[in-house]
C-alpha positions as CSV (number, residue, x, y, z in Angstrom):
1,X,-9.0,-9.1,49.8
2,X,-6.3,-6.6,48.4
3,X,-3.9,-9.9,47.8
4,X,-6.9,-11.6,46.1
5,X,-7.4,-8.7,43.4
6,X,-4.0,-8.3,43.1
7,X,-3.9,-11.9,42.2
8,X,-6.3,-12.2,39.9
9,X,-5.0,-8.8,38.2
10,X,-2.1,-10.4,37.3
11,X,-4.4,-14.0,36.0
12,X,-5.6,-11.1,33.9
13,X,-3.2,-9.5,33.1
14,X,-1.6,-12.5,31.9
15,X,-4.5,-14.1,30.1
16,X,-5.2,-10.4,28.3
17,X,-1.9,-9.1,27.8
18,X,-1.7,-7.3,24.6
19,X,1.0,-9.1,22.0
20,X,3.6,-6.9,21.5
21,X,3.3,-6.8,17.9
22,X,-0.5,-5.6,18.0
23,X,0.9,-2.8,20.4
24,X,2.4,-1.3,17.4
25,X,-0.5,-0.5,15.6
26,X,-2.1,2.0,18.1
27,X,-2.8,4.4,17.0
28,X,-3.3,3.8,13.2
29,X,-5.5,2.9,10.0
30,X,-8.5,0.7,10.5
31,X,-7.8,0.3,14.9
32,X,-10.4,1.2,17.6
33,X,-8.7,1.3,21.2
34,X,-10.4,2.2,24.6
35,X,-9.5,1.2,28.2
36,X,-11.1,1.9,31.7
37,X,-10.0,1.8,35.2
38,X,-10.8,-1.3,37.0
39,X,-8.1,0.3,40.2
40,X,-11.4,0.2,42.4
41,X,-13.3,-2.8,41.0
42,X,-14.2,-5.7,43.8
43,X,-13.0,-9.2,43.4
44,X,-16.7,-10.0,42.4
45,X,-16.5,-7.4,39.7
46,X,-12.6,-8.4,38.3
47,X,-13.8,-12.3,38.2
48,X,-16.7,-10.9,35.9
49,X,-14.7,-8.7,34.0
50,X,-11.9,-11.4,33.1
51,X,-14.8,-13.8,32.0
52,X,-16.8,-11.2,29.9
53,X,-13.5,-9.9,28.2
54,X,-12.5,-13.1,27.9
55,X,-15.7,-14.8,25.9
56,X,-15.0,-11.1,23.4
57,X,-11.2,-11.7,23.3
58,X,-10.0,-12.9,19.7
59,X,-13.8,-12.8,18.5
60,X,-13.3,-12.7,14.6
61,X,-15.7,-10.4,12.5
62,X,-16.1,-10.4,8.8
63,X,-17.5,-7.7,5.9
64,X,-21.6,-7.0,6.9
65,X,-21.4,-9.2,10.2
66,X,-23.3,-8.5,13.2
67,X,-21.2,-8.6,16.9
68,X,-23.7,-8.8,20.0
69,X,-22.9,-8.8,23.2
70,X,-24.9,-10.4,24.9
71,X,-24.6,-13.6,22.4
72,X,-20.7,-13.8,22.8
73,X,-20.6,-13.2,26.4
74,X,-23.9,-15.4,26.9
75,X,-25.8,-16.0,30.0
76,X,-24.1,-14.0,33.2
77,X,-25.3,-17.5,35.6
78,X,-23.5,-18.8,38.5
79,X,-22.7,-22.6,36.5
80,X,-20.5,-20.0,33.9
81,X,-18.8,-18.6,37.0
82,X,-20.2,-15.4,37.2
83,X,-20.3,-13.7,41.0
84,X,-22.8,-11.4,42.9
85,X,-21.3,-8.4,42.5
86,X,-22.3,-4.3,42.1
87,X,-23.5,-3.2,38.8
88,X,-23.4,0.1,37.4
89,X,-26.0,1.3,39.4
90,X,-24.9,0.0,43.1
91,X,-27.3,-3.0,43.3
92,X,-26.0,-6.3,43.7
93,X,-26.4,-8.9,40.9
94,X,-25.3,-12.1,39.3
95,X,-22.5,-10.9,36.8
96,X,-21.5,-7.3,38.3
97,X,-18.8,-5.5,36.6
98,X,-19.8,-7.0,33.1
99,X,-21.3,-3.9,31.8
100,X,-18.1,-2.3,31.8
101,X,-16.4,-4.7,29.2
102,X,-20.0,-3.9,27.3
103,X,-18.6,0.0,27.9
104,X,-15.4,-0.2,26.9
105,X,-15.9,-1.9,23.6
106,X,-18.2,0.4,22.8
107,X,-15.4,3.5,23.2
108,X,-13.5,1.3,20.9
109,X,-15.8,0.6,18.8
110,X,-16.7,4.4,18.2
111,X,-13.1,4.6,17.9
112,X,-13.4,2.3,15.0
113,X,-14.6,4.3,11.9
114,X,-16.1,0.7,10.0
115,X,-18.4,-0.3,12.0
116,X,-22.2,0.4,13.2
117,X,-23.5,0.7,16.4
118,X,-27.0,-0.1,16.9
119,X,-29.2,1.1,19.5
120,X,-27.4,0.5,23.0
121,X,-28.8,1.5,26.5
122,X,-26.5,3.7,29.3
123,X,-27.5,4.3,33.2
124,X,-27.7,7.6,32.7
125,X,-28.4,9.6,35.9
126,X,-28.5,6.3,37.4
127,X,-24.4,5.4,37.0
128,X,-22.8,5.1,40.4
129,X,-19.3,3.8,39.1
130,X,-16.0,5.6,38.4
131,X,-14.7,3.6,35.5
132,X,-16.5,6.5,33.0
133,X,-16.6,10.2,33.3
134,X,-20.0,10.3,32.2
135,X,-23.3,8.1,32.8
136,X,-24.3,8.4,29.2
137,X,-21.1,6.3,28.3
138,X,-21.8,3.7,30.7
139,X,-23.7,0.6,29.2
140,X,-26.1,-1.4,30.3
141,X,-26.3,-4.8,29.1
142,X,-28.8,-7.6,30.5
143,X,-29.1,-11.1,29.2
144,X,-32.2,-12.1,31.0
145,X,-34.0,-8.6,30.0
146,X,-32.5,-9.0,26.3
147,X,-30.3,-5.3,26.8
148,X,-27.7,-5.6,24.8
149,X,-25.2,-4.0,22.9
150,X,-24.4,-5.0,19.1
151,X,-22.8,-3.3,16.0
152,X,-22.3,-4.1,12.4
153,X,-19.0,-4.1,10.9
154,X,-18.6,-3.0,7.0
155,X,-14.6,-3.2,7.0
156,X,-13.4,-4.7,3.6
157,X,-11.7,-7.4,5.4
158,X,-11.7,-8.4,9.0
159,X,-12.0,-7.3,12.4
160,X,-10.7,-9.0,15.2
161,X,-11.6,-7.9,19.3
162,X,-8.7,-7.8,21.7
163,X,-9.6,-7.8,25.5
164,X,-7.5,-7.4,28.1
165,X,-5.6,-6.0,31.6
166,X,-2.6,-3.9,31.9
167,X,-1.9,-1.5,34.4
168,X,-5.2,-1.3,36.0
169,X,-6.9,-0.9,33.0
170,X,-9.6,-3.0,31.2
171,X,-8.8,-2.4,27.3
172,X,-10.4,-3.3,24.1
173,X,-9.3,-2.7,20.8
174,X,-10.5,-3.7,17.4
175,X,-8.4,-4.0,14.8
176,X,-8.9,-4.4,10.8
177,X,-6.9,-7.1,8.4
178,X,-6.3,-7.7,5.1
179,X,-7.2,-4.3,3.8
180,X,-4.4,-1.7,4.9
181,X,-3.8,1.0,2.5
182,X,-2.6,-0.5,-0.7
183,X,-4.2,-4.5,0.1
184,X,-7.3,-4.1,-1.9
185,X,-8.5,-0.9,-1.6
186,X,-8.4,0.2,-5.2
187,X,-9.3,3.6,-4.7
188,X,-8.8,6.2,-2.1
189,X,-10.0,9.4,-1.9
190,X,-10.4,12.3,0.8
191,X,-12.1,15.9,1.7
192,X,-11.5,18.2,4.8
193,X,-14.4,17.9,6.7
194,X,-16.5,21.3,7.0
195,X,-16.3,23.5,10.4
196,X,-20.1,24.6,9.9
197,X,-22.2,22.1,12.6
198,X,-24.9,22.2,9.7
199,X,-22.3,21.0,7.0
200,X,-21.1,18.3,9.1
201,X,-24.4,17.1,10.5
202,X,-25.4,17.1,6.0
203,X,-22.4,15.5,5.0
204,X,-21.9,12.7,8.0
205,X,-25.6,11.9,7.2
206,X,-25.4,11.2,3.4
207,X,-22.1,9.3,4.0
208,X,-23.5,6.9,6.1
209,X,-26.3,6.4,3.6
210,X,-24.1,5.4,1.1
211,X,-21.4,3.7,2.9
212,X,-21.6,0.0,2.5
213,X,-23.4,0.4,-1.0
214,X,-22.5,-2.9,-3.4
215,X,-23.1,-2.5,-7.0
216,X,-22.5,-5.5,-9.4
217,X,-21.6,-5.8,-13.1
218,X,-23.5,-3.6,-15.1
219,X,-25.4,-1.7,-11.7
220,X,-25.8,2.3,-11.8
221,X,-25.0,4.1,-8.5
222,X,-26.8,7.0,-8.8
223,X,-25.9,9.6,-5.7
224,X,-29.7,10.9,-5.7
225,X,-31.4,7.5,-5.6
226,X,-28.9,6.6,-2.4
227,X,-28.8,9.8,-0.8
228,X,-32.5,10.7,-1.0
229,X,-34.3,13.5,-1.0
230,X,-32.1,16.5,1.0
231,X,-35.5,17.3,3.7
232,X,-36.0,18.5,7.6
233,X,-38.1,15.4,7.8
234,X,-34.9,13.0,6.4
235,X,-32.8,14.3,9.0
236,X,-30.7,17.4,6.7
237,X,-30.6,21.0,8.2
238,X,-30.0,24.2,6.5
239,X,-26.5,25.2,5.9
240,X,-24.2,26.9,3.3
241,X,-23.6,24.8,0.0
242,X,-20.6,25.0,-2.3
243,X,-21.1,28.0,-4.1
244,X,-22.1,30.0,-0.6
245,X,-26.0,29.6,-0.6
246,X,-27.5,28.4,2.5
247,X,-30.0,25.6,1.6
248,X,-31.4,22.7,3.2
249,X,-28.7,19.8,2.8
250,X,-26.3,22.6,1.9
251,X,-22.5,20.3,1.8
252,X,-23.9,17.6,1.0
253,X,-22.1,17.8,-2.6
254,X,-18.8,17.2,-1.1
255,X,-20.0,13.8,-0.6
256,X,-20.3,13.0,-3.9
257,X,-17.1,15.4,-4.7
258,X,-15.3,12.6,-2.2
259,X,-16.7,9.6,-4.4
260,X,-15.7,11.3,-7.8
261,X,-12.4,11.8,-6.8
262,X,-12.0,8.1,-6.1
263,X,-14.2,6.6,-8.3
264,X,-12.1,8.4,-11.7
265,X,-9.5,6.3,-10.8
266,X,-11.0,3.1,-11.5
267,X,-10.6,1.7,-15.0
268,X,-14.3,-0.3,-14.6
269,X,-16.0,3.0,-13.6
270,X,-17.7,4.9,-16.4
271,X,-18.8,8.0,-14.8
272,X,-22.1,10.0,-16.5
273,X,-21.7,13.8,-17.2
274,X,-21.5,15.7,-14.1
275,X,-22.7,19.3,-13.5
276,X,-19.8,21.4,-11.1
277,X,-19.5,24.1,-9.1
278,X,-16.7,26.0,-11.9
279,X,-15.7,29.2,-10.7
280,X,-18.7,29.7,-8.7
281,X,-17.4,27.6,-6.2
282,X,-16.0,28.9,-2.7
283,X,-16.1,25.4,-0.5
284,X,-13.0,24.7,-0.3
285,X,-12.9,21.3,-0.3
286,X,-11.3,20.4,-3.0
287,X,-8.3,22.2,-5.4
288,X,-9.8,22.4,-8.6
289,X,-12.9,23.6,-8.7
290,X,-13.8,21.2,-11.4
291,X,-14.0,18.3,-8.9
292,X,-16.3,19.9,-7.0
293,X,-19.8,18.0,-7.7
294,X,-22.8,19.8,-7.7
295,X,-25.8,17.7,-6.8
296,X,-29.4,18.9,-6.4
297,X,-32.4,15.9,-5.6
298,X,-35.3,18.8,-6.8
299,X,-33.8,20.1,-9.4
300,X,-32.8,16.2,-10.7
301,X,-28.5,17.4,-10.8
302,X,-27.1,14.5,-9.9
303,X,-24.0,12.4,-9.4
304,X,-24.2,8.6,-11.1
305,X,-21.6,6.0,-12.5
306,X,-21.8,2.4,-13.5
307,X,-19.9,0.1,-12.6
308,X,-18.2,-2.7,-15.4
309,X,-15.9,-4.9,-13.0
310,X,-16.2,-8.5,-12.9
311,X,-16.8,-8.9,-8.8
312,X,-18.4,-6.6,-6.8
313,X,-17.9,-3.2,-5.7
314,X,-18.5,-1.5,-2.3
315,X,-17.9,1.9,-1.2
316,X,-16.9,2.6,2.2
317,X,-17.0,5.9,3.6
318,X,-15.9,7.4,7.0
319,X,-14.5,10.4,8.9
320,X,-10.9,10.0,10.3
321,X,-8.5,12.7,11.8
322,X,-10.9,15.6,10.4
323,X,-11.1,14.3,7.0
324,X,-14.0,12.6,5.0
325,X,-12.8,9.9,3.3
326,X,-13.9,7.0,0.4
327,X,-12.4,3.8,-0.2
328,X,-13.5,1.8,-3.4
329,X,-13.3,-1.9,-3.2
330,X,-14.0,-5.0,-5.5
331,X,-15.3,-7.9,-3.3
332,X,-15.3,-11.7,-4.4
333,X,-18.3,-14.0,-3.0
334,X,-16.0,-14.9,-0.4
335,X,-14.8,-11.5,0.6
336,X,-12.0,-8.9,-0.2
337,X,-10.3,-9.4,-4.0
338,X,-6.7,-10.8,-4.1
């Protein structure tokens, strides 16, 4: 048995070996890398494993496209090849072992600051295997009862999934094209995150509610309108704002500080009055105090621009290495501008 797994380690290891090349970019901009042990995985399990990962291997991914697993790996039956093996949970099924390719994608896809991951389901209490520290990590994914695990990706560009073996380890990376710094992004812009919980918990909210937003020739963004009203109900919790007050939705402003500083640098961006902090201002966040945006939903302060370009434009924004950052980009129909 130990000869057999060693075999097939190497069969994977030399279907899944990671190209030299792509080894370079880890870590770096727009990569998501994870790996798990598969030193105590059966032969049931490792034949599993190397079919799962390798139905997800080189699986392309474009702008607003949906991944799911359970649609790329298909049915876990015995005519694809799939064995009886343990699952997460110590019981004996047809496809054993295939959760944790489900798992390990996922740690790279959290990894991965462009995409969306939709509602997934762990063991829990319930995980019995080693190849995670912690149940709530470990997927579950079922074909038959439709559990699955799926995420969006909004990377200008696209998004390509790497499976593979090396050193007893099952890894997964995803990895972004055609839009490294410089290739179509044609503004940048970043703030330190906050250290309050309550800041962060404000400001990851309202990014995600604006990243991915498209506006066309002519369309208004209008931070208010995106962002909604700053309540308890939509999710915000009270913390200190820009000029020191604690309020509900209080750092939310850096958002929109973030976009500013990006979106000024756009010739086809015409950017409406703004209302700022001024000396009043003790965030932090930015240098000059007159880039720091104060917006207020009640009190109807907000941040708005229109946009004047001939394609479209989408802003992306994410949290990487402790910094909040927001990438402009003009799109064509059939994807990122040339």
């Amino acid at each position: 048995m130990k000869l057999l797994k060693a075999l097939l380690a190497c069969l994977l290891c030399a279907a899944f070996c990671m190209p030299a090349a792509l080894a370079e970019t880890y870590p770096g901009y727009g990569s998501g890398y994870a790996e798990t042990s598969v030193l105590n995985a059966t032969f049931g399990q490792l034949t599993n494993i190397m079919l799962a990962a390798e139905a997800i291997d080189g699986y392309e991914l474009g702008y607003g496209e949906r991944f799911s697993f359970n649609e790329v790996v298909g049915e876990r039956s015995a005519e694809a090849g799939y064995q009886i093996a343990l699952n997460g949970r110590g019981v004996r099924v047809r496809g054993g072992g295939v959760s944790q390719v489900a798992t390990t994608l996922l740690l790279a896809a959290q990894d991965f600051d462009w995409v969306t991951v939709d509602d997934y389901v762990v063991y829990g209490d319930k995980f019995t295997g080693d190849y995670v520290d912690d149940g709530e990590q470990a997927v579950v994914t079922d074909y038959a009862a439709g559990r699955d695990l799926s995420f969006e990706s909004w990377y200008p560009g696209s998004v390509v999934i790497e499976a593979w073996v090396a050193n007893d380890a099952l890894c997964v990376a995803l990895t972004g094209y055609n839009a490294a710094p410089g290739y179509g992004a044609e503004a940048t812009a970043a703030t330190p995150m906050p250290s309050e919980i309550g800041q962060i918990q404000n400001v990851s909210l309202a990014s995600g509610l604006i990243s991915g937003y498209e506006l066309s020739y002519g369309d208004k963004f209008s931070f208010n309108d995106v962002v909604g009203p700053r309540t308890g109900n939509a999710g915000f919790v009270n913390a200190t704002n820009g000029r020191g007050v604690r309020v509900t939705g209080g750092g939310v402003a850096q958002v929109a500080s973030t976009i500013y500083l990006a979106a000024k640098k756009m010739d086809s961006i015409t950017i409406d009055p703004v209302r700022t902090y001024g000396d009043r201002f003790t965030g932090g966040y930015v240098d000059d105090p007159a880039d720091a945006i104060v917006t207020d939903y009640n009190a109807g302060i907000d941040f708005s621009f229109t946009y004047y370009g001939s394609m479209t434009l989408m802003i992306s924004m994410y949290e990487d290495e402790g910094m909040l950052c927001c990438y402009l980009f003009e799109l064509t129909d059939d994807g990122l501008a040339e």
